[in-house]
KOLVEX-337723 format. One record per residue (C-alpha): residue number from 1; chain; x, y, z. Coordinates in nm, 3 decimals, m for minus. Layout:
// residues N
+-----+-------+---------+---------+---------+
!  nr ! kette !      xx !      yy !      zz !
+-----+-------+---------+---------+---------+
! NUM !     A !       X !       Y !       Z !
...
+-----+-------+---------+---------+---------+
// end
This chain:
// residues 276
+-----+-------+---------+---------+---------+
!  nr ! kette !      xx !      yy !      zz !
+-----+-------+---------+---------+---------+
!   1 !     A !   6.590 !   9.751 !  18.377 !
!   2 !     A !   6.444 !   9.585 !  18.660 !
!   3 !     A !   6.116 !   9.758 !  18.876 !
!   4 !     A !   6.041 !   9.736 !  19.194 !
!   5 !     A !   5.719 !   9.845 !  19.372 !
!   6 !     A !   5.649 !  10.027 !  19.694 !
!   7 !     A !   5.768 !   9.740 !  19.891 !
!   8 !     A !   6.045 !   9.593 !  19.744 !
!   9 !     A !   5.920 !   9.319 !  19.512 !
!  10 !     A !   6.018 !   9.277 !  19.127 !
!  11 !     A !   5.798 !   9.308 !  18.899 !
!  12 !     A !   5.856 !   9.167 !  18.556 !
!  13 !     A !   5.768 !   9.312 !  18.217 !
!  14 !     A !   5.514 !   9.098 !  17.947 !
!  15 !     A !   5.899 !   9.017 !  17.826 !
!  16 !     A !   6.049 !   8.945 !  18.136 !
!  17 !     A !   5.791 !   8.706 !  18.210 !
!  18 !     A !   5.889 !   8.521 !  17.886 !
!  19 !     A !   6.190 !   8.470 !  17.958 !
!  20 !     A !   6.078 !   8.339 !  18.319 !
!  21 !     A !   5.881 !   8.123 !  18.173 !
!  22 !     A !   6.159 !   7.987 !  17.922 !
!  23 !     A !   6.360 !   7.936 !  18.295 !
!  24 !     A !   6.061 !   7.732 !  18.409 !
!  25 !     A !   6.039 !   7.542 !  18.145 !
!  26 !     A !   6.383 !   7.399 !  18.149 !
!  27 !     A !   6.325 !   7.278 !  18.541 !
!  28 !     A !   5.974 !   7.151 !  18.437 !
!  29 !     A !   6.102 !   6.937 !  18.191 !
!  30 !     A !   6.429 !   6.835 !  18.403 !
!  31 !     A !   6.145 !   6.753 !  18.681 !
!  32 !     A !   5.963 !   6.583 !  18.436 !
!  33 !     A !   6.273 !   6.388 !  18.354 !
!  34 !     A !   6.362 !   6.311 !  18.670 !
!  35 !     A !   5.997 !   6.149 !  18.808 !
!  36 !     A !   6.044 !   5.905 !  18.488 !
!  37 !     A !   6.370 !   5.806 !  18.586 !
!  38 !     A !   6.327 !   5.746 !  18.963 !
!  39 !     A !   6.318 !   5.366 !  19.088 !
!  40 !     A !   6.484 !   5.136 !  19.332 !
!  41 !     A !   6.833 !   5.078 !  19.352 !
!  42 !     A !   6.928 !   5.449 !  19.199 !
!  43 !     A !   7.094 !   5.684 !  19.470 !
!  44 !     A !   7.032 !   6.043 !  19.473 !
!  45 !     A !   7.369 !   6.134 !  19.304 !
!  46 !     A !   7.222 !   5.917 !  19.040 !
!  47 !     A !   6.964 !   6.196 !  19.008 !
!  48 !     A !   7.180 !   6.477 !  19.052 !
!  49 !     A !   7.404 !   6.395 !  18.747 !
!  50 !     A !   7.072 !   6.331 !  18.541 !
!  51 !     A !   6.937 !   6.678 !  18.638 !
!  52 !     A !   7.273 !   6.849 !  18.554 !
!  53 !     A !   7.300 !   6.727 !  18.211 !
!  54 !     A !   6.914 !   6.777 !  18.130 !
!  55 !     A !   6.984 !   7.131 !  18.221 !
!  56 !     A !   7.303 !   7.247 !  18.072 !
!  57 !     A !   7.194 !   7.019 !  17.757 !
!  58 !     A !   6.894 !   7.328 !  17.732 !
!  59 !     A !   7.191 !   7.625 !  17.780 !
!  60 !     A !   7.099 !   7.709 !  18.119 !
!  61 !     A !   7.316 !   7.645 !  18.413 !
!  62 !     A !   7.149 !   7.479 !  18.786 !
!  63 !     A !   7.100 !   7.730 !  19.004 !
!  64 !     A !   7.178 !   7.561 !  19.337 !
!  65 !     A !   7.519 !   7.454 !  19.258 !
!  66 !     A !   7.722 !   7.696 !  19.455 !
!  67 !     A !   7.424 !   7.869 !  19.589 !
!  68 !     A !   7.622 !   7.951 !  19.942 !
!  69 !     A !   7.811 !   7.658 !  19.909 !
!  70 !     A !   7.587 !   7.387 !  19.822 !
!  71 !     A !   7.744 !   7.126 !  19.636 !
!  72 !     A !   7.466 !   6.981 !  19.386 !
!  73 !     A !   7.212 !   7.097 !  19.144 !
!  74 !     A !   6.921 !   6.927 !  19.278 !
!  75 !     A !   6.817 !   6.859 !  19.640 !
!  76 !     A !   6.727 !   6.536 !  19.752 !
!  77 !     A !   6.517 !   6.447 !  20.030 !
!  78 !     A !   6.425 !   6.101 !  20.113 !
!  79 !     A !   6.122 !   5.994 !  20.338 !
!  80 !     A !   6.182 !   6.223 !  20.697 !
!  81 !     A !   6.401 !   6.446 !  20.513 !
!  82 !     A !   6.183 !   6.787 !  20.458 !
!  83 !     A !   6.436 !   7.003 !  20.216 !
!  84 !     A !   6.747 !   7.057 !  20.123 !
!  85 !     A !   6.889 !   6.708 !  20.100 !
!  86 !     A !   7.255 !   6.689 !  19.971 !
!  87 !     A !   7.211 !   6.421 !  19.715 !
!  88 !     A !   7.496 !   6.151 !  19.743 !
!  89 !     A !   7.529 !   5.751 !  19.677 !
!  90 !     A !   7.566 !   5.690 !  20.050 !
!  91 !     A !   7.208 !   5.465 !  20.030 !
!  92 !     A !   7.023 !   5.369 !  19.736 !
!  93 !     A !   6.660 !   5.398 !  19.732 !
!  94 !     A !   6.433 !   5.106 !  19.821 !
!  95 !     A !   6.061 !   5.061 !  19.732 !
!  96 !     A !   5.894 !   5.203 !  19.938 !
!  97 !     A !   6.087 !   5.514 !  20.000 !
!  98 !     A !   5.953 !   5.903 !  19.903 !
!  99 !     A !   6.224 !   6.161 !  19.735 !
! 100 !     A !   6.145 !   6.490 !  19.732 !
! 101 !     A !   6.323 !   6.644 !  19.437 !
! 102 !     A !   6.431 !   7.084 !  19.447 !
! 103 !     A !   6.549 !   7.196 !  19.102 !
! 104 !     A !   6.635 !   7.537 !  19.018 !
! 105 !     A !   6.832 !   7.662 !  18.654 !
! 106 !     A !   6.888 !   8.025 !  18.507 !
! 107 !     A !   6.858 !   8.065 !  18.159 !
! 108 !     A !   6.939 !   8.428 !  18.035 !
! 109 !     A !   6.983 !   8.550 !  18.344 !
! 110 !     A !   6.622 !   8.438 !  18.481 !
! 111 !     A !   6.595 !   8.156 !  18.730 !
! 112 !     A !   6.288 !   7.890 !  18.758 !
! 113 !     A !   6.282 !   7.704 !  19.102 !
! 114 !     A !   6.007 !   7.350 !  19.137 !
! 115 !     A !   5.986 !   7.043 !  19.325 !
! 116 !     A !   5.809 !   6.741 !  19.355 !
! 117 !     A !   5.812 !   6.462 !  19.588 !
! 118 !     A !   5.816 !   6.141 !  19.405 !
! 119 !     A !   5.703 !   5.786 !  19.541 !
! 120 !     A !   5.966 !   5.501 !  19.509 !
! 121 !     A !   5.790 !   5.204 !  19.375 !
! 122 !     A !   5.479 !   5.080 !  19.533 !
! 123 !     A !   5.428 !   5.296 !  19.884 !
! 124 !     A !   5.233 !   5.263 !  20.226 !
! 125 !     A !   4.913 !   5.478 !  20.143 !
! 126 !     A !   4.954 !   5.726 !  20.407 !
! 127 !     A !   5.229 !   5.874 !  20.201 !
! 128 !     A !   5.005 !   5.845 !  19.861 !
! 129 !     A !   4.802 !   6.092 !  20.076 !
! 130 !     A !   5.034 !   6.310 !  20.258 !
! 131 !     A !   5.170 !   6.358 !  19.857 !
! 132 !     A !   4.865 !   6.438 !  19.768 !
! 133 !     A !   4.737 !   6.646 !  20.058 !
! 134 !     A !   5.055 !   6.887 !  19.984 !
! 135 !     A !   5.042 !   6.900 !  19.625 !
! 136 !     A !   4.677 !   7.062 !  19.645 !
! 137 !     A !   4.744 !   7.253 !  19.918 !
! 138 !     A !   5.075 !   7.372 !  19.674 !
! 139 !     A !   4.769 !   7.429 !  19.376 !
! 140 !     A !   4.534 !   7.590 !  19.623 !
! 141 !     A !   4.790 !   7.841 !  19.781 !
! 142 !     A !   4.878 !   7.926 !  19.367 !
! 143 !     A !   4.513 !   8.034 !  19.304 !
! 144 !     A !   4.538 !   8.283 !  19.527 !
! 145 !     A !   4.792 !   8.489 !  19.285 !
! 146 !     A !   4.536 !   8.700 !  19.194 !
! 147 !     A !   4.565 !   9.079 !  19.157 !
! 148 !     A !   4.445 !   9.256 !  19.442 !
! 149 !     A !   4.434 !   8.946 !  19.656 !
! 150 !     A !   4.719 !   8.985 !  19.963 !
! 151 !     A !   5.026 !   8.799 !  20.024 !
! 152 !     A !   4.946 !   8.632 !  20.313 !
! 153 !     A !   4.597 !   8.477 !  20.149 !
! 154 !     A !   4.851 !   8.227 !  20.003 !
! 155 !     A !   4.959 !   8.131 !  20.325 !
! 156 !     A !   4.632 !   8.075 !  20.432 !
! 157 !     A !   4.499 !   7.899 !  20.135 !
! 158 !     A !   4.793 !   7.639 !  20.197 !
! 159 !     A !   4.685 !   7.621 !  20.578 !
! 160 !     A !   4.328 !   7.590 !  20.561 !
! 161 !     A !   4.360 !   7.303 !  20.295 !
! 162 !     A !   4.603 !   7.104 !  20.489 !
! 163 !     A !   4.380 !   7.105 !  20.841 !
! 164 !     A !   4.076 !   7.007 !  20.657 !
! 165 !     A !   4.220 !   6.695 !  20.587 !
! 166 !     A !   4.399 !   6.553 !  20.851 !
! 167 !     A !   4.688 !   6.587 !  21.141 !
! 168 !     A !   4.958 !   6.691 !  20.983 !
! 169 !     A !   5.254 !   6.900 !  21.079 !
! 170 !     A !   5.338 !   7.240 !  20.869 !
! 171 !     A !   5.714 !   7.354 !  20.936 !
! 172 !     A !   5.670 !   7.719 !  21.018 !
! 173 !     A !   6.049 !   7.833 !  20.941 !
! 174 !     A !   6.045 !   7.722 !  20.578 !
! 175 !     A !   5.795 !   7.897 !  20.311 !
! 176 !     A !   5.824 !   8.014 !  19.943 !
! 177 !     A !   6.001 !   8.323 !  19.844 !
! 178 !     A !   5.971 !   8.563 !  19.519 !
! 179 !     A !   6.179 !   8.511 !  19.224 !
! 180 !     A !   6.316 !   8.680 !  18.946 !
! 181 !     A !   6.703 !   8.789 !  18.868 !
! 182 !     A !   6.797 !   8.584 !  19.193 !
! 183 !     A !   6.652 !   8.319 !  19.301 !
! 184 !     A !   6.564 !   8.391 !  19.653 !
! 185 !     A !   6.406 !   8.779 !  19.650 !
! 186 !     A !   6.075 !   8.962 !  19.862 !
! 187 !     A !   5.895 !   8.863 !  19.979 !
! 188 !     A !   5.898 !   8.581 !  20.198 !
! 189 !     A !   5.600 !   8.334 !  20.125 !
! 190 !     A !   5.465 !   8.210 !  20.470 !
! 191 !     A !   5.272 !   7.814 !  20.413 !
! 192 !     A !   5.033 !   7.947 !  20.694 !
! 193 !     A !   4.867 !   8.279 !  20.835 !
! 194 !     A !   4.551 !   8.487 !  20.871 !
! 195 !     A !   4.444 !   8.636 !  20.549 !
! 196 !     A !   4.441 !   9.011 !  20.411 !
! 197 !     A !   4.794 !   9.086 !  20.564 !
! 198 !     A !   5.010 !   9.196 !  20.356 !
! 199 !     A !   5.130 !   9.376 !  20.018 !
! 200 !     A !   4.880 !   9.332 !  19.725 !
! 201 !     A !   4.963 !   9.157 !  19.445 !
! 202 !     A !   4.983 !   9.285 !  19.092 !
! 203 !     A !   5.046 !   9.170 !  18.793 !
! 204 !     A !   5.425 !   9.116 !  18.698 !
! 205 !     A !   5.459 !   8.967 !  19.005 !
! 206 !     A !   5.690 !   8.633 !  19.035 !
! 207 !     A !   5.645 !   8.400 !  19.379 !
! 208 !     A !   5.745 !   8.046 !  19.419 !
! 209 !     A !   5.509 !   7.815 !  19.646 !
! 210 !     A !   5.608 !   7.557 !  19.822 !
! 211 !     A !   5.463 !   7.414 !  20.053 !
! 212 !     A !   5.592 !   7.134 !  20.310 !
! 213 !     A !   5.398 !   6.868 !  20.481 !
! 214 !     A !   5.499 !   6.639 !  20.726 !
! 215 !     A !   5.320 !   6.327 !  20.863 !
! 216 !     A !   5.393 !   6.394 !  21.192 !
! 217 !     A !   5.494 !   6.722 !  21.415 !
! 218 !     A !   5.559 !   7.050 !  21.275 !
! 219 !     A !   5.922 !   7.061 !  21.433 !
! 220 !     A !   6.242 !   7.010 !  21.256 !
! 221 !     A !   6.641 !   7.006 !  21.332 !
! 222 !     A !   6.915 !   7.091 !  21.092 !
! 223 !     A !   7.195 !   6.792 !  21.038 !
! 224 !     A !   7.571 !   6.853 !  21.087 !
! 225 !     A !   7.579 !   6.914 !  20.685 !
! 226 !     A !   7.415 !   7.260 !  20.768 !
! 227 !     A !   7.159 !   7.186 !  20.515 !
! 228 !     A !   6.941 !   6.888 !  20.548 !
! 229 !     A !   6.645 !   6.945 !  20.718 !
! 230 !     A !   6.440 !   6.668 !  20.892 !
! 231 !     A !   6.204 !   6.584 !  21.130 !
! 232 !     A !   6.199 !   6.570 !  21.480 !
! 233 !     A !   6.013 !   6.280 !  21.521 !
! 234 !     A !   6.141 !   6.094 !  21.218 !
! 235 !     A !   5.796 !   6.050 !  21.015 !
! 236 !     A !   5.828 !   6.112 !  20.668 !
! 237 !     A !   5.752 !   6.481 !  20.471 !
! 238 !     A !   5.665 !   6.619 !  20.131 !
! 239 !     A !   5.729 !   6.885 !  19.904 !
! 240 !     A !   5.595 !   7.011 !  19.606 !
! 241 !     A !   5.614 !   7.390 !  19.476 !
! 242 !     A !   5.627 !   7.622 !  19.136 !
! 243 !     A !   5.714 !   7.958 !  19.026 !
! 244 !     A !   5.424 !   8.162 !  18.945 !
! 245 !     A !   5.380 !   8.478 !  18.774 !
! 246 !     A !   5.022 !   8.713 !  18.882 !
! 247 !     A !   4.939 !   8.855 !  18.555 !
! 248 !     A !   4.556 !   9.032 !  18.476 !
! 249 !     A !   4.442 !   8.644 !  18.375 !
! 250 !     A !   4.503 !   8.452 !  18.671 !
! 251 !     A !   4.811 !   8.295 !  18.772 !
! 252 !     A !   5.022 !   8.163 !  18.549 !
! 253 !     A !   5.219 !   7.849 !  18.642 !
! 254 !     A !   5.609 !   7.903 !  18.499 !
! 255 !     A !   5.744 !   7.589 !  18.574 !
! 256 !     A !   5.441 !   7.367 !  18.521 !
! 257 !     A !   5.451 !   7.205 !  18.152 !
! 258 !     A !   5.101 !   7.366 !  18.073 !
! 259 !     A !   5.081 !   7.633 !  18.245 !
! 260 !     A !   4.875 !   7.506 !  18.555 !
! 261 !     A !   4.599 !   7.536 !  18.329 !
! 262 !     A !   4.438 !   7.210 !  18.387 !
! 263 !     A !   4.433 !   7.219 !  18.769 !
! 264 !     A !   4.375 !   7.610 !  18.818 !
! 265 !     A !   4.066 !   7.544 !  18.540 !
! 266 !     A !   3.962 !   7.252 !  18.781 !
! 267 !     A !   3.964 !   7.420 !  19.088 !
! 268 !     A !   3.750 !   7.780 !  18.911 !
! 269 !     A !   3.503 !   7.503 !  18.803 !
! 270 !     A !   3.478 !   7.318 !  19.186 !
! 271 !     A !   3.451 !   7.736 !  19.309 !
! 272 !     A !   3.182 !   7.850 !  19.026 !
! 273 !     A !   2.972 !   7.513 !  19.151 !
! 274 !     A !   2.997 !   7.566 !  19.530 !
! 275 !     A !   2.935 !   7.989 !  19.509 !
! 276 !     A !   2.618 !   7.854 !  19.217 !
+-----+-------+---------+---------+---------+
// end
């Protein structure tokens, strides 16, 4: 049996979440997988058929393949490619280059959903920090899974992190989403926003957050494959995101191979020093 609350949104048994977290595990460890295998000269089909068989080598089965048509299990996006990137072995990647990897599997009838943008080689250092800048503003809209706390403090979190350190564009069409039994469920997960808006989380809750960053402008265009999304002024973007469950202990990071205990424990030891 699967609850909802007052507003739509899943919410997942002590069990449930188990088994979510088995789900996560499976595209942590593909993820995992896949950042160890990435280097120049590999195309993105490369990558594809590396996540598939990681994956249905664990029993689960990818979750984007077929997912309203989409062809692969992982999408690839290379350097001013923001999501969805159709992975094929038109190019090869070069040193230099960013890929940001989307992985998603159901095991048991539970889906996990990650990515991470990866660096090809040796990179220009503005995209070591526009990496960086989204994967903590990723970690620092997850800490705001707290019970009680609203949805659109995530949002906010992501936001405020991101304009404290720079010029940088956040797409404002593309945002996180809850999972659960599907992979795309309420409630949509805005990367920016005023805070106190929205429902109130409580524990059993699942979300995925995933944030995008671009180096340049905010806007985007769709390509003629009806799924990759770029940038409008070609500058290159990032990605990064998990699937988190709220529970009464904090959040807990499903798809992350510990948990997200060592950053979430970092960043309640940088807040208990600034409130001391």
């Amino acid at each position: 049996m699967f609850k909802k609350n007052k507003h739509g949104i899943q919410v997942k048994t002590p069990e449930q979440l188990d088994k979510m977290r088995a789900a996560g595990l499976v595209v942590g460890r593909t993820l995992q997988l896949l950042r160890e295998s990435v280097r120049p000269g590999m195309t993105p089909l490369d990558l594809d058929a590396i996540a598939e068989k990681a994956i249905r080598d664990e029993g689960a089965i990818p979750s984007f393949k077929g997912y309203q048509g989409y062809p692969a299990t992982i999408c690839a996006s290379v350097n001013d490619e923001v999501v969805h990137g159709i992975p094929t072995d038109r190019r090869a990647l070069r040193e230099g280059d960013i890929i940001s990897i989307d992985c998603g599997a159901i095991l048991d009838g539970w889906h996990g959903d990650s990515a991470v943008t990866i660096p090809v080689g040796e990179v220009d250092p503005r995209l070591t920090e526009l990496m960086r800048v989204t994967e903590e503003a990723m970690w620092r809209g997850i800490a705001a899974l707290t019970v009680g706390r609203h949805l659109s403090d995530v949002g906010h979190e992501v936001e405020r992190y991101v304009r404290s350190q720079g010029r940088y564009g956040i797409p404002q069409e593309y945002g996180g989403h809850g999972i659960g039994t599907e992979m795309h469920m309420d409630p949509w997960v805005a990367n920016h926003g005023r805070p106190g808006r929205g429902p109130r989380f409580e524990s059993g809750m699942c979300l995925a957050i995933e944030p995008m960053v671009n180096l340049g402008t905010d806007r985007t265009r769709v390509l003629s494959d009806d799924w990759t999304v770029v940038t409008i002024d070609g500058k290159p973007s990032a990605h990064f995101e998990h699937s988190v469950a709220v529970t009464d202990n904090g959040p807990w990071v499903l798809t992350a191979l510990d948990g997200g205990e060592a950053r979430l424990g970092e960043l309640r030891g940088e807040k208990a020093a600034t409130d001391g």
